[in-house]
KEKE-3310 file (N, C-alpha, C; in steps of 0.2 Angstrom, whole numbers, plus 5000, padded with zeros to 4 digits):
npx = (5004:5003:5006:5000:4997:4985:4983:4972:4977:4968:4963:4965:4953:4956:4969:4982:4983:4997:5002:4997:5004:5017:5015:5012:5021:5032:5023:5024:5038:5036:5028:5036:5046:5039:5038:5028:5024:5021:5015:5002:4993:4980:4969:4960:4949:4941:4938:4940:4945:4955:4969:4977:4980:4987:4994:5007:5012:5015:5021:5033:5037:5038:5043:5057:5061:5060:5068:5067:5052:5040:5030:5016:5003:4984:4970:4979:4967:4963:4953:4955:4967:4982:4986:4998:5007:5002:5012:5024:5026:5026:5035:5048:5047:5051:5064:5070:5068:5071:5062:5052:5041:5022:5012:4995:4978:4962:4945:4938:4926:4932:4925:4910:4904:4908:4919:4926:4928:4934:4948:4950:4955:4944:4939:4928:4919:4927:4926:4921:4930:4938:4943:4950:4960:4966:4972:4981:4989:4994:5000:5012:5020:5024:5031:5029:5026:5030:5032:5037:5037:5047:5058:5067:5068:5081:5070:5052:5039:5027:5010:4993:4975:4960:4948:4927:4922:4916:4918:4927:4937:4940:4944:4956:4961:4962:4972:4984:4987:4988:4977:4967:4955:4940:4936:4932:4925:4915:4908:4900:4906:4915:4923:4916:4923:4936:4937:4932:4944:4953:4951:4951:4962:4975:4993:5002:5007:5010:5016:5009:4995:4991:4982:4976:4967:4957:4953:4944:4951:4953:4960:4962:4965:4958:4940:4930:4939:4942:4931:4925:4938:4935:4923:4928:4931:4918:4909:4916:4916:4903:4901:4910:4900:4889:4895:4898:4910:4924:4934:4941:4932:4938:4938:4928:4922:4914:4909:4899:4891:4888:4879:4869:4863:4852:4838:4841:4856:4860:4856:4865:4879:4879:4878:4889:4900:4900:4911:4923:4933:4933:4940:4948:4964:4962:4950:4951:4961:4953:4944:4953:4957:4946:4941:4951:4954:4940:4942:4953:4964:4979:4985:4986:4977:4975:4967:4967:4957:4959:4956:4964:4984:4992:4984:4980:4992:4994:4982:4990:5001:4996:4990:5001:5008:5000:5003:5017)
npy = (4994:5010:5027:5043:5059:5072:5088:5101:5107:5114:5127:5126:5128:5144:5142:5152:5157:5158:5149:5138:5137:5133:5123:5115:5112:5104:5093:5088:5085:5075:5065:5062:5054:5045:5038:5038:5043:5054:5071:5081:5099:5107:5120:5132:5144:5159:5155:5153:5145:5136:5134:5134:5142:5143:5129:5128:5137:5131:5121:5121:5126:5114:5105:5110:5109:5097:5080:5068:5065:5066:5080:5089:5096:5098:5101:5113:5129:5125:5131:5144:5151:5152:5139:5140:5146:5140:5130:5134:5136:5124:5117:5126:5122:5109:5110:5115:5104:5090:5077:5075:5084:5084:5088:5093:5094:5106:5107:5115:5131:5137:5143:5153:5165:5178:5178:5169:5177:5185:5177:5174:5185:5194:5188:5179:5165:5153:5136:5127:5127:5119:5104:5110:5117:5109:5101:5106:5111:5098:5097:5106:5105:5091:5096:5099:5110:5124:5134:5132:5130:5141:5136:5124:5107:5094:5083:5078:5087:5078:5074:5077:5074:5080:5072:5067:5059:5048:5052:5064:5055:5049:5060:5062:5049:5049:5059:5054:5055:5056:5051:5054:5051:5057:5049:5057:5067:5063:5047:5038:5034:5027:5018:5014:5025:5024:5012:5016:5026:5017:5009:5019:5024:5032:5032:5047:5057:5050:5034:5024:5020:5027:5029:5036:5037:5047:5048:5053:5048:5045:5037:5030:5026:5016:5009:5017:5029:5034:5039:5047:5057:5061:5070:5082:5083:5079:5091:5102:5099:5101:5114:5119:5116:5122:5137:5142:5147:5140:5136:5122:5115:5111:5094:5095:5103:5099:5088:5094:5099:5089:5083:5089:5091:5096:5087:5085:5090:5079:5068:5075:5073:5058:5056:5062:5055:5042:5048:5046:5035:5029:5023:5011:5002:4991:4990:5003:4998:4985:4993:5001:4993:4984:4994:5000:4985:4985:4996:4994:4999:5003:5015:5029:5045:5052:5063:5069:5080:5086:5096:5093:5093:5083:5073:5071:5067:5054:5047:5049:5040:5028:5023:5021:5011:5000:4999:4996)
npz = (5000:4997:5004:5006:5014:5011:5013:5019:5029:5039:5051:5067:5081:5089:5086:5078:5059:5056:5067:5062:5049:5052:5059:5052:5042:5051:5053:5038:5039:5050:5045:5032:5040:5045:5034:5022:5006:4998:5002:4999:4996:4998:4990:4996:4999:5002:5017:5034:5041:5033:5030:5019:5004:4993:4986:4978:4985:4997:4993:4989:5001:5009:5002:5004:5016:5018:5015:5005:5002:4990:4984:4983:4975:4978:4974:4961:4955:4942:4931:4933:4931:4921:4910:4906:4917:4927:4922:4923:4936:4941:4933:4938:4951:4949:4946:4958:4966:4961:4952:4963:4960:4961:4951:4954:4947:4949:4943:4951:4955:4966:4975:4979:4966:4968:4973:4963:4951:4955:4958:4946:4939:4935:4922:4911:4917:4916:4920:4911:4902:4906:4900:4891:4897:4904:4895:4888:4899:4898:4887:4889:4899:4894:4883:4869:4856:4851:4861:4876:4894:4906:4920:4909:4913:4914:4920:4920:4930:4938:4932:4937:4938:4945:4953:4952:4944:4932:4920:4921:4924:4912:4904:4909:4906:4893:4891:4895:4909:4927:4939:4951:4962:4972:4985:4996:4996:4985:4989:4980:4968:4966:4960:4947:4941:4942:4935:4922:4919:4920:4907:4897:4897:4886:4882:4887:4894:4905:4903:4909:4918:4933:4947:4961:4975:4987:5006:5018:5035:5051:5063:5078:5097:5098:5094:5100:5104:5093:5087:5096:5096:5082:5081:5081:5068:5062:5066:5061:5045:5045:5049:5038:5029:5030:5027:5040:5054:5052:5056:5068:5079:5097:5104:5117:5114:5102:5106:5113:5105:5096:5104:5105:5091:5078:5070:5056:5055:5061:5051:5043:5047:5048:5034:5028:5036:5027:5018:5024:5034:5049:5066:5077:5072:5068:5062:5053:5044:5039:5032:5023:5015:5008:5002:4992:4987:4979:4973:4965:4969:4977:4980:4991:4997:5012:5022:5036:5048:5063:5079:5086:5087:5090:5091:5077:5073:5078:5073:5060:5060:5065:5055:5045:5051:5053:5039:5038)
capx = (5000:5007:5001:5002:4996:4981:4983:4970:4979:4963:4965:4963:4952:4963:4978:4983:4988:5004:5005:4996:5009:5022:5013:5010:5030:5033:5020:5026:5045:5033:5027:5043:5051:5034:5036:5024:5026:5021:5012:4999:4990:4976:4969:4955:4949:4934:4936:4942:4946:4957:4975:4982:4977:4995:4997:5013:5019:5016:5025:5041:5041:5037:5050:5064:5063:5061:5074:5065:5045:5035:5027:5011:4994:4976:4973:4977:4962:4964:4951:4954:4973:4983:4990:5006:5009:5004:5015:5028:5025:5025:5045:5050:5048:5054:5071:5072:5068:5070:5059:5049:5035:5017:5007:4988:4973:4956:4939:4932:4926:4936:4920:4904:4905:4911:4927:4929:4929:4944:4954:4952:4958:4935:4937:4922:4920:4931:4925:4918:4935:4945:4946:4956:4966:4970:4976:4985:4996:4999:5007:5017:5024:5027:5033:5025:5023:5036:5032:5039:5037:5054:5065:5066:5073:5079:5065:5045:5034:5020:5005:4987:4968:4956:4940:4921:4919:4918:4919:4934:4941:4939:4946:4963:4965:4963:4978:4990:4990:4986:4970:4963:4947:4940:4932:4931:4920:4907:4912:4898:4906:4924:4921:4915:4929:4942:4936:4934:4950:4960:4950:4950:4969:4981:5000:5005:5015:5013:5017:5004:4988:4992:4978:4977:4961:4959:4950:4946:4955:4955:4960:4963:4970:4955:4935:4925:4943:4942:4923:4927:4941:4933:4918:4930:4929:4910:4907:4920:4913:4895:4901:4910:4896:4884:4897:4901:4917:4927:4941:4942:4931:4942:4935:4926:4915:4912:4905:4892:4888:4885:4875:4863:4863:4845:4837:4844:4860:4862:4856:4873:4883:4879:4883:4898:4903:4902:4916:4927:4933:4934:4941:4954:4968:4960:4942:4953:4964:4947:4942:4956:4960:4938:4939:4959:4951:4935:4946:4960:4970:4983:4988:4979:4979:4972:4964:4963:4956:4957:4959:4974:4989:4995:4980:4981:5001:4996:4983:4995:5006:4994:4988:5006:5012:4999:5004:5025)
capy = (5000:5017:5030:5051:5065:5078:5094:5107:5115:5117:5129:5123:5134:5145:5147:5159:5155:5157:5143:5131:5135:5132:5113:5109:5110:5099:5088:5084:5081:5069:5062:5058:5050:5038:5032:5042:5044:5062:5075:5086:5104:5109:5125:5134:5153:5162:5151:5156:5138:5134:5140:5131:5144:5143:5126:5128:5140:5127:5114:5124:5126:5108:5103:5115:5107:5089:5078:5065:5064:5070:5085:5091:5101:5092:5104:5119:5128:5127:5134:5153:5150:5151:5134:5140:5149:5133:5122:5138:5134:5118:5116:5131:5117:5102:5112:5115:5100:5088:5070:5074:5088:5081:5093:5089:5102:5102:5111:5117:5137:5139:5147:5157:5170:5185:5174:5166:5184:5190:5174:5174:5194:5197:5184:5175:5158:5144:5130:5121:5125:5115:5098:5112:5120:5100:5095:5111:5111:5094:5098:5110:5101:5087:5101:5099:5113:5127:5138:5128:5135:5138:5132:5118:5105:5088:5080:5082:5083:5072:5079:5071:5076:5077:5071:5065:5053:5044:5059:5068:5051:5048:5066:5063:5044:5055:5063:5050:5059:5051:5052:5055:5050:5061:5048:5060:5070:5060:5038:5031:5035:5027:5010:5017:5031:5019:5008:5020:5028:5010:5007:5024:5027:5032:5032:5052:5063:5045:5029:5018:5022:5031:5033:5036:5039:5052:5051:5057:5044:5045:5031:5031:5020:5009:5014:5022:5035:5038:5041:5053:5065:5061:5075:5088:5084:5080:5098:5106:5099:5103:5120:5123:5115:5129:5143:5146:5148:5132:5133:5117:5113:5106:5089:5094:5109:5097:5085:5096:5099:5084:5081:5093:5092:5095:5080:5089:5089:5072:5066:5075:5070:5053:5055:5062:5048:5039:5049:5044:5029:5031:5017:5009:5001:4985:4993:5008:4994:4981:4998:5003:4984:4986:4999:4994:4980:4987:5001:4989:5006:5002:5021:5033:5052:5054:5069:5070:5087:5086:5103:5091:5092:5077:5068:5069:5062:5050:5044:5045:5034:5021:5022:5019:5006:4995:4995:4995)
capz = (5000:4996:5007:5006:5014:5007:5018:5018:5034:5043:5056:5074:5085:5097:5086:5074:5054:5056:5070:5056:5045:5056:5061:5043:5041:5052:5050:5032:5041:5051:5037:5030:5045:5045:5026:5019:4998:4997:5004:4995:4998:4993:4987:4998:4998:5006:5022:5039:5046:5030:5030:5012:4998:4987:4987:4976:4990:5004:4988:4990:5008:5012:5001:5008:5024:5019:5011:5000:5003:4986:4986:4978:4975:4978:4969:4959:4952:4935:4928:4935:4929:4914:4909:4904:4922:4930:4920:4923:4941:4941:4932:4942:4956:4948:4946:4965:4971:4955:4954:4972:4961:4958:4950:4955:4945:4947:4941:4954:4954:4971:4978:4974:4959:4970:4972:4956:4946:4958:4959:4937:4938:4931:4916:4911:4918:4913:4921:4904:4899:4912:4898:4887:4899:4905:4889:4885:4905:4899:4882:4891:4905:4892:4880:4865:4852:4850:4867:4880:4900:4909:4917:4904:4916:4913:4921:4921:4933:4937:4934:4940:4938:4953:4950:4955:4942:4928:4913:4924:4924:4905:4901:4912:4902:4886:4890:4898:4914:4932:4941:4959:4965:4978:4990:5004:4993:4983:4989:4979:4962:4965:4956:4940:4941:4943:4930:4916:4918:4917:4902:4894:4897:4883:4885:4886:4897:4907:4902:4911:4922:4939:4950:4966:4979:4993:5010:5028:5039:5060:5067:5088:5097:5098:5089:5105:5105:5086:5087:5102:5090:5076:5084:5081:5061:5060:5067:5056:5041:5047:5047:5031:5021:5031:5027:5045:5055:5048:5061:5071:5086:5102:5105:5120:5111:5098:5108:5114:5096:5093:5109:5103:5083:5074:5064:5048:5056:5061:5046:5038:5050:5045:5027:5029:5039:5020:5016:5029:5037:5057:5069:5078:5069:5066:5057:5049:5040:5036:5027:5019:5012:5008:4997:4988:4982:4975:4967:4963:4971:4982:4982:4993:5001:5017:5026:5046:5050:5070:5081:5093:5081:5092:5091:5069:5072:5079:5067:5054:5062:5068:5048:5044:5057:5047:5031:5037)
cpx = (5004:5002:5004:4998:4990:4980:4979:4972:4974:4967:4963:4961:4956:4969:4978:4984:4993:5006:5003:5001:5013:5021:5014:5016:5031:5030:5021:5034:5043:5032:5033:5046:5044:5038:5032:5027:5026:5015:5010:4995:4986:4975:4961:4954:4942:4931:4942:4946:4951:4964:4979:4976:4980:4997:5003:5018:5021:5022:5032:5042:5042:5044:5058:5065:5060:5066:5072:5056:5043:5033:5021:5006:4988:4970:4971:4971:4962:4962:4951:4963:4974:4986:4995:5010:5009:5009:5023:5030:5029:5035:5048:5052:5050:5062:5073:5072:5067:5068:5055:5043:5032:5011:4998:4983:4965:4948:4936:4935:4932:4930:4915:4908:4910:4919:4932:4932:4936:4950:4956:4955:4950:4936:4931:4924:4922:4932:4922:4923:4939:4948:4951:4961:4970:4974:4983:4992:4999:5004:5012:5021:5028:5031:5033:5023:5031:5036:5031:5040:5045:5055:5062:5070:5074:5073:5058:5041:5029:5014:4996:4981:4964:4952:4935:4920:4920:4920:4926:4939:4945:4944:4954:4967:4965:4970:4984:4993:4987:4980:4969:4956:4946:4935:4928:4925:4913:4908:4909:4901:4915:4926:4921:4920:4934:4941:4936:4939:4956:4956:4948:4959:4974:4987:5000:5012:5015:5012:5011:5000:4992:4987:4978:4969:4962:4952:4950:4947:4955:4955:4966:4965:4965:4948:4933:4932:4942:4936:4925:4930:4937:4927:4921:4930:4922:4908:4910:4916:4904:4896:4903:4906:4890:4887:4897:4906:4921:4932:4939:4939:4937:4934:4929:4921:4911:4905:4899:4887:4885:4882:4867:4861:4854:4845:4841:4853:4865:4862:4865:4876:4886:4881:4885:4901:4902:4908:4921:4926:4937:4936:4946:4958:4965:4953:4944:4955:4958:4946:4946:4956:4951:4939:4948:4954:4944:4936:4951:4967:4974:4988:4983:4984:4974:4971:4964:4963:4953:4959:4965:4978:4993:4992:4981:4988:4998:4991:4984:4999:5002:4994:4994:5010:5008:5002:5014:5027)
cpy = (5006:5022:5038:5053:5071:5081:5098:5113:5117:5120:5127:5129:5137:5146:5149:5152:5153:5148:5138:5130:5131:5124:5111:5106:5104:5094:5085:5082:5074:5062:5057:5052:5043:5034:5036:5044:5053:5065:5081:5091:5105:5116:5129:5141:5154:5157:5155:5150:5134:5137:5137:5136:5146:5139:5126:5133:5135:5122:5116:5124:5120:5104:5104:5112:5097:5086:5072:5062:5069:5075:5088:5096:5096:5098:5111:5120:5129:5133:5144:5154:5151:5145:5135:5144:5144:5131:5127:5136:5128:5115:5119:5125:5113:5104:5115:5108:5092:5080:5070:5081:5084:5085:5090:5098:5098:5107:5114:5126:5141:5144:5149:5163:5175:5183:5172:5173:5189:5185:5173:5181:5195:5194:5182:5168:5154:5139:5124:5122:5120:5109:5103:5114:5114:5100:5101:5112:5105:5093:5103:5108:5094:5090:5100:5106:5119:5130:5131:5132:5134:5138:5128:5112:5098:5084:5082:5081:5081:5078:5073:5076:5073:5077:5068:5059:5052:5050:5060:5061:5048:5054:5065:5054:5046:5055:5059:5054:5055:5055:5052:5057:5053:5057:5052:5067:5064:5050:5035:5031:5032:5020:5013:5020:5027:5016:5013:5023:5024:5008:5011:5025:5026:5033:5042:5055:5056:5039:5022:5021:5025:5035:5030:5038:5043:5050:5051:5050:5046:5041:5033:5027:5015:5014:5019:5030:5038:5039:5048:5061:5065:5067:5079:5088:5083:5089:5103:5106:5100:5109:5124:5122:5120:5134:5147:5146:5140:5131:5126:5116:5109:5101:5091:5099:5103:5092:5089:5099:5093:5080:5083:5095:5090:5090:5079:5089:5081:5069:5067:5074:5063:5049:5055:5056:5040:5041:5049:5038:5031:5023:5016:5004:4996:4987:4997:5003:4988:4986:5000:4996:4985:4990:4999:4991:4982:4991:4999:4996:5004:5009:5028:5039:5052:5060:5066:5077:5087:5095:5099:5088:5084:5070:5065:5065:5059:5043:5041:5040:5029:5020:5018:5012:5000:4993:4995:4989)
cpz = (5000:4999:5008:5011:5011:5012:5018:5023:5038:5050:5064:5077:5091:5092:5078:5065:5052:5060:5066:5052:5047:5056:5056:5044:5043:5053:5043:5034:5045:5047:5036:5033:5047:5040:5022:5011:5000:5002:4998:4999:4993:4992:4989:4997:5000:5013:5027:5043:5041:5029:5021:5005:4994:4986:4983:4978:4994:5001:4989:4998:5012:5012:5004:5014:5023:5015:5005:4997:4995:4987:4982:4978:4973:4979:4965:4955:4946:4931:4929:4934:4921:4914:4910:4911:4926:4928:4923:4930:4945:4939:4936:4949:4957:4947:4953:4967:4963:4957:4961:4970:4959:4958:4950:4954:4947:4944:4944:4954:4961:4976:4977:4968:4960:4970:4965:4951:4947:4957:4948:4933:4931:4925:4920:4916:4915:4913:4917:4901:4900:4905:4895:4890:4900:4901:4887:4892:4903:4892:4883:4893:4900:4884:4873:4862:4853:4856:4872:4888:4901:4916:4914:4908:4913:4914:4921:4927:4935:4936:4933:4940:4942:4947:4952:4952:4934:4920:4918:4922:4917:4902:4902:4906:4896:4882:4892:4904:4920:4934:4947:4958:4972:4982:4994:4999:4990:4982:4982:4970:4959:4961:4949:4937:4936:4934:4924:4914:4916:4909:4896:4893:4889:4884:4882:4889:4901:4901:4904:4915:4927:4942:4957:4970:4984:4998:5017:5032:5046:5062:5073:5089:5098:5093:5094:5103:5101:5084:5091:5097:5085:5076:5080:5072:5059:5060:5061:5050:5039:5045:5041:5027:5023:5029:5032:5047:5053:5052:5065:5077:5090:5101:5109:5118:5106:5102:5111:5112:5097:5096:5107:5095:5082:5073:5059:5048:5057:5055:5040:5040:5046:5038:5026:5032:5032:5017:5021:5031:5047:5062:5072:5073:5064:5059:5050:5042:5036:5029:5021:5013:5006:5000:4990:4983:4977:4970:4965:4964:4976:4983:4983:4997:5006:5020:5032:5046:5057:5073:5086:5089:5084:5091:5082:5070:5073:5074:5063:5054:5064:5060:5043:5046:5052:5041:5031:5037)
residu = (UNK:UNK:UNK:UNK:UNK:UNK:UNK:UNK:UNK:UNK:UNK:UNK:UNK:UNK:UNK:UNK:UNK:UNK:UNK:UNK:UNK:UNK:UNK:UNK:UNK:UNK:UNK:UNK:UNK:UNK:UNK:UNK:UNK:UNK:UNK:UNK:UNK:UNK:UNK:UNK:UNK:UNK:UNK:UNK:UNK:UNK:UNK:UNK:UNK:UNK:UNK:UNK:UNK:UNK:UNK:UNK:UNK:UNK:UNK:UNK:UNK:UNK:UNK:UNK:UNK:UNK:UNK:UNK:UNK:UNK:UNK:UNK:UNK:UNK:UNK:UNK:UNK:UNK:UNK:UNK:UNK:UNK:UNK:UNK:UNK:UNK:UNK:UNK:UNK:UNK:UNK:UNK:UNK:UNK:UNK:UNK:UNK:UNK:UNK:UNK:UNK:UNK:UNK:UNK:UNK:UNK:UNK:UNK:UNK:UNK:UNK:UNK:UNK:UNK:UNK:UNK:UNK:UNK:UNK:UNK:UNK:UNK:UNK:UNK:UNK:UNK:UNK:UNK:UNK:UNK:UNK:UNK:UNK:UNK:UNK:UNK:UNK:UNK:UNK:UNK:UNK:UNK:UNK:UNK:UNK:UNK:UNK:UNK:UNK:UNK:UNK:UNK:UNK:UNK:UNK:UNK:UNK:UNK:UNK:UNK:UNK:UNK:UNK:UNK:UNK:UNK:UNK:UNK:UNK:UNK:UNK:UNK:UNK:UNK:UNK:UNK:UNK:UNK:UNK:UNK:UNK:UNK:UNK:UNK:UNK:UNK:UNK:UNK:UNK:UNK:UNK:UNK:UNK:UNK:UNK:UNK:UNK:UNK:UNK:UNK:UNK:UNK:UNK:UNK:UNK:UNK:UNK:UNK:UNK:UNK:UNK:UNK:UNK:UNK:UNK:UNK:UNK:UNK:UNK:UNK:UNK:UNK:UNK:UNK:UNK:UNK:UNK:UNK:UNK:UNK:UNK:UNK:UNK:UNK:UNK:UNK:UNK:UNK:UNK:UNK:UNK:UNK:UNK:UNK:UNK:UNK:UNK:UNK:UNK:UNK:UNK:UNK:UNK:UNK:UNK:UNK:UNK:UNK:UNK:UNK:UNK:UNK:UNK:UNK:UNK:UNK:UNK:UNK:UNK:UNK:UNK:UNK:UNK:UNK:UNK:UNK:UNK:UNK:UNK:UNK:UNK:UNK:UNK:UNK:UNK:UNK:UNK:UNK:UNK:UNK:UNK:UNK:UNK:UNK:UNK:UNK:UNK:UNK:UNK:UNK:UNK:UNK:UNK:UNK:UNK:UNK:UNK:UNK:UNK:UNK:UNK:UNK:UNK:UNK:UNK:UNK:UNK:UNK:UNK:UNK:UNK:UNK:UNK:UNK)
# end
């Protein structure tokens, strides 16, 4: 099993930006020192509870202070970019740190309207663009046509397409580029995904398929513990999908959230708890093994969004300890 990282940096309540950054760092040094392939960052905006909004700054800074762990985006917004500044990006990075970048784009608007018009500098919408800008960052990066980004380095970097489903999956086999499944977003679509993309793949900027899966992961030292933390991410995500403060309940708030959750609330709760897998060691790995097999994936990014940065180590390392 091959196991990364997917960072959105969520803020804990109680401390500052800054000190997220700070954790993050060393939490991708953590990382490393488990096993961990890569660490990715994703790419948030018009949230309070979210500190990763460059994830090709966090790519640089993670790298700088690691010595061999990957490092990526999950993922830039394409569609409010220019390909050729991405792919510009994206070398720039594989010539600091060469063989260890993994460019990861994805479609999403990065927000509502009033968002999208400022991070596109007031272009129209480009989100029915995205397959073209796709195919055009990956004739770049694979340097194809006469305008080639620079640096021009000997190597390329990887580059991987997020996605929901089976079309996203189909557009990235197209191209010859890898693929991620966003479990932790929409599970019941990851079968089909999968499938269409090993069966749609033509050889390009890669060689052979390259897909990997993403999602929320807490595993405690046993289930009732990782039920317990696992509070402080239900609430969280209660709150970004309402557009309230999105920073990180302590466990002890959360649970009194979740003491007192409407019908309307429970019920999402519940949901979400489809996009995650919760448990001590033994449940977390059933599940993992569970859904592998279904996806025929044996390479996955994980999310823990706890507010006790002690408590996230330590489920990465239980996550880990499994599969060493």
């Amino acid at each position: 099993m091959k196991l990364g990282i997917l960072e959105q940096m969520p803020q804990p309540k109680g401390k500052t930006a800054e000190e997220t950054a700070a954790h993050t760092i060393e939490m991708a040094q953590y990382a490393e020192n488990l096993g961990y392939e890569r660490y990715w960052f994703a790419e948030h905006h018009a949230t309070r509870g979210m500190v990763s909004s460059s994830p090709e700054v966090m790519m640089a800074a993670a790298a700088a202070n690691t010595e061999r762990i990957n490092v990526g985006s999950g993922g830039i917004l394409l569609p409010q970019y220019s390909a050729y500044k991405v792919a510009a990006q994206f070398s720039q990075l594989e010539s600091l740190y060469p063989g260890r970048i993994e460019g990861g784009v994805g479609r999403s608007p990065g927000g509502g309207e009033f968002l999208r018009e400022r991070l596109a500098d007031f272009k129209p919408n480009q989100v029915a663009e995205y397959p073209q800008k796709l195919e055009d960052l990956a004739g770049y990066i694979n340097r194809e046509g006469q305008i080639q980004p620079a640096p021009r380095t000997a190597g390329k970097p990887a580059l991987y397409s997020l996605g929901l489903g089976e079309n996203s999956a189909k557009t990235a086999a197209a191209l010859g580029i890898g693929y991620v499944f966003g479990h932790f977003i929409k599970p019941d679509r990851g079968k089909a995904s999968f499938d269409a993309y090993r069966n749609s793949f033509t050889p390009g900027l890669m060689e052979a398929p390259d897909a990997k899966a993403c999602v929320f992961v807490v595993c405690g030292a046993d289930d009732a513990h990782a039920e317990y933390i696992a509070q402080s991410q239900h609430v969280w995500l209660l709150n970004v999908e309402k557009g309230l403060n999105s920073q990180v309940p302590p466990a002890e708030e959360a649970e009194k959230k979740m003491n007192s959750l409407s019908g309307k609330e429970r019920d999402s709760v519940e949901k979400n708890k489809r996009r995650m897998i919760i448990g001590g060691p033994q449940k977390v790995k059933a599940a993992l093994d569970y859904y592998s097999d279904l996806y025929q994936c044996e390479d996955w990014l994980i999310l823990c969004n706890l507010h006790d940065w002690q408590e996230k180590k330590d489920s990465f390392r239980r996550v880990m300890e499994m599969y060493s």
